[in-house]
DOZALO-994926 format. One record per residue: residue number from 1; residue in one letter; chain; x, y, z of N, C-alpha, C in turn. Coordinates in Angstrom, 1 decimal, decimal comma, always signed. Example, Ala and Ser with C-alpha at 12.3 -4.5 7.8 and 13.67 -1.06 7.14 Angstrom:
<nodes>
1;a;A;+13,2;-5,7;+7,8;+12,3;-4,5;+7,8;+13,2;-3,3;+7,8
2;s;A;+12,8;-2,2;+7,1;+13,7;-1,1;+7,1;+12,9;+0,0;+7,9
</nodes>
This chain:
<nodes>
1;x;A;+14,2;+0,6;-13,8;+14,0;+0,0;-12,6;+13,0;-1,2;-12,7
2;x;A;+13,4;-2,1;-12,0;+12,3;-3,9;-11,8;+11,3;-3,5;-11,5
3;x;A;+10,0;-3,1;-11,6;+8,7;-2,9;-11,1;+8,1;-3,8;-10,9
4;x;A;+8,6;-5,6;-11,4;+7,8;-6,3;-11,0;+7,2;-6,8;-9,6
5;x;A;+8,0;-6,6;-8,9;+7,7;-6,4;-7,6;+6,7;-5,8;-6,6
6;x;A;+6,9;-4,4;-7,2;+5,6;-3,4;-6,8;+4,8;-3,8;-7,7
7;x;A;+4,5;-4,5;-9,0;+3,3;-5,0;-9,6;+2,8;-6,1;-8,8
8;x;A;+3,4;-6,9;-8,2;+2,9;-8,1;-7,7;+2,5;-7,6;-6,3
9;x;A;+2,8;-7,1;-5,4;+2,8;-6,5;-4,4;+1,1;-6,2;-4,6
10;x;A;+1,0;-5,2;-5,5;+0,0;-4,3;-5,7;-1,3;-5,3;-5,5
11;x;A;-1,3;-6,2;-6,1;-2,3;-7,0;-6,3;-3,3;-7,6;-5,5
12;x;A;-2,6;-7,5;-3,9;-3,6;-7,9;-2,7;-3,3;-6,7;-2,0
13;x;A;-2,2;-5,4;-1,9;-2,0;-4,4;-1,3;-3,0;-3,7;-0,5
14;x;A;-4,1;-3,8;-0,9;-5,2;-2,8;-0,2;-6,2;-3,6;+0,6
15;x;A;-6,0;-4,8;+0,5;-6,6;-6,1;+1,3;-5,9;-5,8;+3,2
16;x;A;-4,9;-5,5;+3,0;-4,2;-4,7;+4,4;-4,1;-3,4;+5,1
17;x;A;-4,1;-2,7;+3,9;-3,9;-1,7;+3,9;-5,0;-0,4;+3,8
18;x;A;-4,9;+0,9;+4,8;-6,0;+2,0;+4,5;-5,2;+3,0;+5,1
19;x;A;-5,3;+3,9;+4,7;-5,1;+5,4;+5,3;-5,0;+5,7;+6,6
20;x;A;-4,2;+5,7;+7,6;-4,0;+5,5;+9,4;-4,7;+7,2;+9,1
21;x;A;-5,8;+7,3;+10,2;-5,9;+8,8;+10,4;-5,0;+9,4;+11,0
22;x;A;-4,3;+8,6;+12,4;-3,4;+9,7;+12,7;-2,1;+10,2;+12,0
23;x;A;-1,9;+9,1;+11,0;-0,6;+9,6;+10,2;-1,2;+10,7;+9,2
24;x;A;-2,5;+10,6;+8,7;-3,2;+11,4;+8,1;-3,2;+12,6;+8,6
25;x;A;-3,6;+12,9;+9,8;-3,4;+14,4;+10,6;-1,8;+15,0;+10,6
26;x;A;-1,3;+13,9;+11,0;-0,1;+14,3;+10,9;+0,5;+15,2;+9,9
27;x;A;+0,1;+14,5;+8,5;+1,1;+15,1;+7,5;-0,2;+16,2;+7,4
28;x;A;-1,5;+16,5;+7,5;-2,4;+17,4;+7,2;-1,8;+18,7;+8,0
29;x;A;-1,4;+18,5;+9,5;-0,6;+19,2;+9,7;+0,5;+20,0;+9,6
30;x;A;+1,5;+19,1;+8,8;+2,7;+19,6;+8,2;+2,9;+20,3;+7,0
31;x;A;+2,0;+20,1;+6,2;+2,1;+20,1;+5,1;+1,1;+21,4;+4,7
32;x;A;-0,1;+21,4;+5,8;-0,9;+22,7;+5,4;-1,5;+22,7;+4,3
33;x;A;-2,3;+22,2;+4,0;-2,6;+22,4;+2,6;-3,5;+23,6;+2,0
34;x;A;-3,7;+24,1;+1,6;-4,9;+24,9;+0,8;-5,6;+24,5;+0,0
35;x;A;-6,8;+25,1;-0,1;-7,7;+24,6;-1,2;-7,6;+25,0;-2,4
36;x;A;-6,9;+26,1;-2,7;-6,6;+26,1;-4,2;-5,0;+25,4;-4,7
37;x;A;-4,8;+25,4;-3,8;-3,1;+24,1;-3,9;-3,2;+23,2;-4,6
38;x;A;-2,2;+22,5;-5,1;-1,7;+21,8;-6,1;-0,9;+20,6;-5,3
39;x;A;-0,8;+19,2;-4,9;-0,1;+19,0;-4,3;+0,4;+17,2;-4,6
40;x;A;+1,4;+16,7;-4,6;+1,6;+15,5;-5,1;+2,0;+14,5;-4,5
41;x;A;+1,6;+13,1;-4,6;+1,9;+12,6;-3,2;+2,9;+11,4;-3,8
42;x;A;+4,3;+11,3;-3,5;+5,2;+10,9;-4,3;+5,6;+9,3;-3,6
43;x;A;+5,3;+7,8;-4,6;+5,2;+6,5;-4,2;+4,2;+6,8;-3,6
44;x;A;+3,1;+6,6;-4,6;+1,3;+6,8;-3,9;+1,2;+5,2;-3,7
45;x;A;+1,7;+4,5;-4,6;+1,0;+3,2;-4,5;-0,3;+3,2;-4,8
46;x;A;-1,2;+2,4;-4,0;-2,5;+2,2;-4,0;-3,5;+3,3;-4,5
47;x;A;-2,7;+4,5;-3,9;-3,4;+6,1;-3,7;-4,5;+6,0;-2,0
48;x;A;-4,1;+5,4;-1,2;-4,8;+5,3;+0,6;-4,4;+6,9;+0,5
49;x;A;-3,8;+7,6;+0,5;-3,2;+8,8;+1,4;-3,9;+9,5;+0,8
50;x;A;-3,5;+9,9;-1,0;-3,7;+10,7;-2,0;-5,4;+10,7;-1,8
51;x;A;-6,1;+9,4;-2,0;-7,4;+9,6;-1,7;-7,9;+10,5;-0,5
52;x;A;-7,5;+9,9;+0,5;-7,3;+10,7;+1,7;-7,4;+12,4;+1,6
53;x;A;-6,4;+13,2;+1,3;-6,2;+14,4;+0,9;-7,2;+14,7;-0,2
54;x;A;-7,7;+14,2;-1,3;-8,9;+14,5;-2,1;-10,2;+14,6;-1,3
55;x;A;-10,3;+13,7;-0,6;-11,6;+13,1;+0,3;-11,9;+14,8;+0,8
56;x;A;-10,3;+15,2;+1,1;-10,5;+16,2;+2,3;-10,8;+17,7;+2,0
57;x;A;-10,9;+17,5;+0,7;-11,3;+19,2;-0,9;-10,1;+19,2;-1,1
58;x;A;-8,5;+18,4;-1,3;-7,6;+19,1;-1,9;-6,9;+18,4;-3,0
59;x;A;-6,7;+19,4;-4,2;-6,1;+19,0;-5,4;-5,2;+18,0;-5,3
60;x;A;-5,0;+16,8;-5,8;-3,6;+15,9;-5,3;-3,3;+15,2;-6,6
61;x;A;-2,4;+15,0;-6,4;-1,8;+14,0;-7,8;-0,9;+12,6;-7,2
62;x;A;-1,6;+11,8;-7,8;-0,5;+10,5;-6,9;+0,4;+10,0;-8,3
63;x;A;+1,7;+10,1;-8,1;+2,8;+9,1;-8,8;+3,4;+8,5;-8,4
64;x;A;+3,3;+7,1;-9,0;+3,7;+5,9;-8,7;+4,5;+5,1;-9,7
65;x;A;+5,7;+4,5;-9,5;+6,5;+3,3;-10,5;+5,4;+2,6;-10,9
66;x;A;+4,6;+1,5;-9,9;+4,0;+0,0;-10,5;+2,7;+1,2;-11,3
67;x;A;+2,7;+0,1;-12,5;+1,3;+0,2;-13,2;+0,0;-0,5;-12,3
68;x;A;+0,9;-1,5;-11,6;-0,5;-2,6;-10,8;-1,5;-1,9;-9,9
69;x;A;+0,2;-0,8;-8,9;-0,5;+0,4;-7,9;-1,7;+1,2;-8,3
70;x;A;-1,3;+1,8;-9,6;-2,1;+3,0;-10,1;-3,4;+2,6;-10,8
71;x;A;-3,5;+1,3;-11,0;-4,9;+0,7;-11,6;-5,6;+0,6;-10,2
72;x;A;-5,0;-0,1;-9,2;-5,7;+0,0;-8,0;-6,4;+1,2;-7,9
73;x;A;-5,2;+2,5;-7,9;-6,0;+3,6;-7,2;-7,1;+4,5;-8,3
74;x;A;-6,8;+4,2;-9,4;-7,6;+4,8;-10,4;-9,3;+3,8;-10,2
75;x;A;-8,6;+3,0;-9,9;-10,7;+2,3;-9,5;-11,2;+3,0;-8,6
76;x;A;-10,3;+3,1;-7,2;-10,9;+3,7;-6,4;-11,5;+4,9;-6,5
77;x;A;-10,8;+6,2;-7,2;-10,6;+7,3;-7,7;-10,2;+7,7;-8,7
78;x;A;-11,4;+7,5;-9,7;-10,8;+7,9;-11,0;-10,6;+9,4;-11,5
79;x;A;-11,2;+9,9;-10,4;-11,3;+11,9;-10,5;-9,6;+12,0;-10,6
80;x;A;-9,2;+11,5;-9,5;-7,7;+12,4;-9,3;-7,0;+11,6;-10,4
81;x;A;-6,0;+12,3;-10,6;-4,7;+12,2;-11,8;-3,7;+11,7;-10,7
82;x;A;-3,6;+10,0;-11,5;-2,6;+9,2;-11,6;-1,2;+9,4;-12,7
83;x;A;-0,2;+9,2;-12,1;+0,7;+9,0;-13,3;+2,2;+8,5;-13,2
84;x;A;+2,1;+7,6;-14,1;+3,3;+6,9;-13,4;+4,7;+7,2;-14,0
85;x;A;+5,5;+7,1;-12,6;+6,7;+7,9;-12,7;+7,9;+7,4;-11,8
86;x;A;+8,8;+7,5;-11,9;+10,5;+7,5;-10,7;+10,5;+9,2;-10,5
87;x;A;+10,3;+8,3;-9,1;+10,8;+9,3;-8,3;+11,9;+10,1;-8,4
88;x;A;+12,8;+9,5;-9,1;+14,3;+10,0;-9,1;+14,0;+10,8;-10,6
89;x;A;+13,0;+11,1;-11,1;+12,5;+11,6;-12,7;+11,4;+11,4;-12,7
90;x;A;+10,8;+12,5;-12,3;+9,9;+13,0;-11,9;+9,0;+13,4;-13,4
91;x;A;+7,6;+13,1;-13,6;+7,2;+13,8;-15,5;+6,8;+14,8;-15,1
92;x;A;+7,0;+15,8;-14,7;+6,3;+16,8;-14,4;+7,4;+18,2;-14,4
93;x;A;+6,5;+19,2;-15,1;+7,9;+20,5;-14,9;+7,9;+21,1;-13,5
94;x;A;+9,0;+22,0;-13,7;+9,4;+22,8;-12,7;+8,2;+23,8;-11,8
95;x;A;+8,2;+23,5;-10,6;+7,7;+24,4;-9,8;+6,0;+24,4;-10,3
96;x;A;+5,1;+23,2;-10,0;+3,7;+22,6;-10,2;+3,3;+22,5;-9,2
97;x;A;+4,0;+21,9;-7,9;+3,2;+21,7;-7,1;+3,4;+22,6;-5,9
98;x;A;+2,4;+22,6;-5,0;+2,4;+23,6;-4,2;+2,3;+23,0;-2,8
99;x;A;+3,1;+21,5;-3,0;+3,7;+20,6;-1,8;+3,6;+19,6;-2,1
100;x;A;+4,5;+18,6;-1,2;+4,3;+17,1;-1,4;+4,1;+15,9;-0,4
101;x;A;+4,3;+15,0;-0,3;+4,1;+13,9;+0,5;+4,6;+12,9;-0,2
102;x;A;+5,7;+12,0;+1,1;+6,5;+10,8;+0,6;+5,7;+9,7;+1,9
103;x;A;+4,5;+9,0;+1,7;+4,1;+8,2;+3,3;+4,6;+6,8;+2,7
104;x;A;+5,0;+6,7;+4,3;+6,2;+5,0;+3,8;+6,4;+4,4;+2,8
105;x;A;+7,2;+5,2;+1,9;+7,9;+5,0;+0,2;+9,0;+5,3;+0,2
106;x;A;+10,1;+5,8;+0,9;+11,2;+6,2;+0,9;+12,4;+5,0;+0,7
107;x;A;+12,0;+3,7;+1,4;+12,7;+2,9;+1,5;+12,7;+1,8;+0,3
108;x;A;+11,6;+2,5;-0,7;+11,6;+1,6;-1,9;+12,4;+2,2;-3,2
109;x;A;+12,8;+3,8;-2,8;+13,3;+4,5;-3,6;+15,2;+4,6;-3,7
110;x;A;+15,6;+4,1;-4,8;+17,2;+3,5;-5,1;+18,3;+4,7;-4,8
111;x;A;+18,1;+5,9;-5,0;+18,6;+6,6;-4,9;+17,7;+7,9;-4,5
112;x;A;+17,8;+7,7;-3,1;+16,8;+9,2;-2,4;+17,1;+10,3;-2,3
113;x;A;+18,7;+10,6;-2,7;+19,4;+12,2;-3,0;+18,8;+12,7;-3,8
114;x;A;+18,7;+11,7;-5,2;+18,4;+12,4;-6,8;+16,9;+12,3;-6,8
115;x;A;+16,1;+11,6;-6,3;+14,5;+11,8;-5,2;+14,3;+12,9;-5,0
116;x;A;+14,7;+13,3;-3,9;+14,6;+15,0;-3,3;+14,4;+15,8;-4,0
117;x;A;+15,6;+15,7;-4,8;+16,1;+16,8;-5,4;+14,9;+17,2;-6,5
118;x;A;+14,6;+15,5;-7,5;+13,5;+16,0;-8,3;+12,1;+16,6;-7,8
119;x;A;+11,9;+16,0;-6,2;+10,7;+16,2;-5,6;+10,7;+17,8;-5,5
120;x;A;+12,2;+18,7;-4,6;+11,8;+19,9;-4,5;+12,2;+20,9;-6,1
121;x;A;+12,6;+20,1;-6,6;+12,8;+20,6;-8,7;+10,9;+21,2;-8,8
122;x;A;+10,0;+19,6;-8,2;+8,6;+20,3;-8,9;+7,7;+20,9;-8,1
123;x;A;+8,0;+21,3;-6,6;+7,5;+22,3;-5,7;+7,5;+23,3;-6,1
124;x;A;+6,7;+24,7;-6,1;+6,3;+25,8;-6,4;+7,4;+26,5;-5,2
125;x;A;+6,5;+26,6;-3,7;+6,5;+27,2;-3,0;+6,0;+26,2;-1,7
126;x;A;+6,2;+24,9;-1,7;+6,0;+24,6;-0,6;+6,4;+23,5;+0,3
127;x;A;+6,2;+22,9;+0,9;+7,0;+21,8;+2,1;+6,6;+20,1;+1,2
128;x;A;+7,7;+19,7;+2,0;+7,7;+17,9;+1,5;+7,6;+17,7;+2,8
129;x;A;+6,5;+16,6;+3,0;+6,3;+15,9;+4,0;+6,9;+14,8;+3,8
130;x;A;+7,5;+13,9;+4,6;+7,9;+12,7;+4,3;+7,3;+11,6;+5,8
131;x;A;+6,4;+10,7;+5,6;+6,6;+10,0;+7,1;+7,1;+8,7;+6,9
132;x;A;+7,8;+8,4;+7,3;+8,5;+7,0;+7,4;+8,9;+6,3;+8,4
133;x;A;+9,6;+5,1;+8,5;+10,0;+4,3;+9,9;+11,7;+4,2;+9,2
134;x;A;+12,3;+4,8;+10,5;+13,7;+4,8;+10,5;+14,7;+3,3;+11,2
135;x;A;+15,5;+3,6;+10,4;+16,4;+2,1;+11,3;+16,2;+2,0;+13,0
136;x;A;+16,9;+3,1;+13,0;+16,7;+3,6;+14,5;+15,3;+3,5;+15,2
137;x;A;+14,2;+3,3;+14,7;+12,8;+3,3;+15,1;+12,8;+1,2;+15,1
138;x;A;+13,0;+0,7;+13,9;+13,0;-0,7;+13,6;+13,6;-1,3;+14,5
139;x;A;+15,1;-1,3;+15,2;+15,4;-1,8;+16,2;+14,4;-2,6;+17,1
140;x;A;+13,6;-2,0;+17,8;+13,0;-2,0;+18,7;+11,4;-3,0;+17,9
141;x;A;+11,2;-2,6;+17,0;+9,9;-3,9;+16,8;+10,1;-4,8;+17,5
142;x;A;+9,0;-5,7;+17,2;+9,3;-7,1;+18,4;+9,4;-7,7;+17,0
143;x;A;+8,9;-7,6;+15,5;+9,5;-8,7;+14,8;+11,1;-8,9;+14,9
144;x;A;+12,1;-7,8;+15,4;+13,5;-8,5;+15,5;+13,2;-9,4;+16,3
145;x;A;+12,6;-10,1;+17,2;+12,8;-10,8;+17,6;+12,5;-12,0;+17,4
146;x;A;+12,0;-12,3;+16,6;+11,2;-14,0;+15,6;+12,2;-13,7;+14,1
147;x;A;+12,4;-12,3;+13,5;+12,8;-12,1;+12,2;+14,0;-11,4;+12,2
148;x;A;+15,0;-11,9;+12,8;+16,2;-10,8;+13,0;+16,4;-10,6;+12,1
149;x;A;+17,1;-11,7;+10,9;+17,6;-10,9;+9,3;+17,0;-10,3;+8,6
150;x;A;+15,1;-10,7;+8,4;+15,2;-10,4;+7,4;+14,8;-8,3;+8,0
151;x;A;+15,0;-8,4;+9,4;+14,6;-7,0;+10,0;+16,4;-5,9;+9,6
152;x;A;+16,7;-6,8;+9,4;+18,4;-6,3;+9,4;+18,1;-6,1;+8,0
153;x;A;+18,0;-6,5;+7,1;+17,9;-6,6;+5,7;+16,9;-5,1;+5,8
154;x;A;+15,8;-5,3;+6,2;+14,9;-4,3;+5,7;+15,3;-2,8;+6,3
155;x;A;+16,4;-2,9;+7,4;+16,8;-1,4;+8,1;+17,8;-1,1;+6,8
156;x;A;+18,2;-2,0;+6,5;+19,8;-1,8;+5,4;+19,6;-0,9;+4,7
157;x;A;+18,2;-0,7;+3,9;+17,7;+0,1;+2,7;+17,1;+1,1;+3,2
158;x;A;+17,2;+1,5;+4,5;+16,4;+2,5;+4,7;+17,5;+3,9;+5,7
159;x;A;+17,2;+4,8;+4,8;+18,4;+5,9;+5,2;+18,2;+6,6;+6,8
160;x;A;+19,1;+6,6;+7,6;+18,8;+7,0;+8,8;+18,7;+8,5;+9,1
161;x;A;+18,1;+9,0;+10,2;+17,6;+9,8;+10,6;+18,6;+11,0;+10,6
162;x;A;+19,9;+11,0;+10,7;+20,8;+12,0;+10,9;+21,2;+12,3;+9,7
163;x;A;+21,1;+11,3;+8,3;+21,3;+11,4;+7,3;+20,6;+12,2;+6,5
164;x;A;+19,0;+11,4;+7,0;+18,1;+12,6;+6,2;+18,1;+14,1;+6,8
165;x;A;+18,2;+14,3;+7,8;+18,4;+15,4;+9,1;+19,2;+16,4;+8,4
166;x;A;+20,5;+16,1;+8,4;+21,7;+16,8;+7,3;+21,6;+16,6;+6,3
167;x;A;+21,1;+16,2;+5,4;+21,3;+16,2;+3,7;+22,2;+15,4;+3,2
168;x;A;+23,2;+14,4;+3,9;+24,0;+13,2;+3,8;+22,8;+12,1;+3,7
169;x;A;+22,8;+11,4;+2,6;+22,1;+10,2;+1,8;+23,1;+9,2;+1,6
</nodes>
């Protein structure tokens, strides 16, 4: 896969970017975590989230494609274990983690069937969170309205809600 993109990206990434608390609660909710849990947060990028969940006493592991992402987040946090990986091949064995988290990365991932599959391959015993923005959500931004194509272009790559819903990718 091209990474150079997510390397370039990476580079001012965190200049915009931080951890939303309420999407934070959100997945803290879902996801449940425990403190002796094991849990991986899959297209960490920067590590905003993964940090997040450490900050909060729990074991986390961020993997990410770009090398540029994971130097970011290894400055921030050199305690937690970075390591970089496709999502669709995952470096990790069977049944390690004891849950996961996908926060708005899904839409950068080429094939999200063979995703899944690796993501619940390295689950133990517990839940994948995923939060993301759906086509069906994008509609309605007000950038369609200054940026129609390139909003059409960006819904194209991103799997809709009934899809992910039923297990049709």
């Amino acid at each position: 896969m091209n990474t150079v993109i997510y390397d370039k990206i990476g580079k001012t990434y965190d200049s915009t970017r931080r951890a939303d608390p309420e999407i934070l609660a959100r997945i803290m909710r879902h996801l449940s975590p425990k403190k002796a849990g094991y849990y991986l947060d899959v297209g960490c990028g920067s590590g905003n989230y993964t940090q997040a969940l450490f900050q909060k006493g729990f074991n986390v592991c961020g993997v990410d494609i770009s090398l540029e992402m994971l130097e970011k987040a290894r400055i921030k946090s050199p305690q937690i274990k970075w390591v970089q990986g496709d999502a669709r091949e995952l470096p990790f064995p069977d049944e390690v983690f004891d849950g996961a988290i996908c926060t708005l990365a899904t839409h950068h991932i080429k094939d999200i069937e063979m995703a899944f599959r690796e993501i619940y391959r390295v689950l133990h015993n517990g839940c994948f969170v995923i939060f993301t923005s759906l086509p069906e959500q994008m509609q309605f931004y007000w950038l369609h309205e200054y940026f129609p194509d390139m909003m059409q272009k960006a819904c194209s790559v991103i799997s809709r809600f009934e899809s992910i819903a039923s297990g049709r990718f």
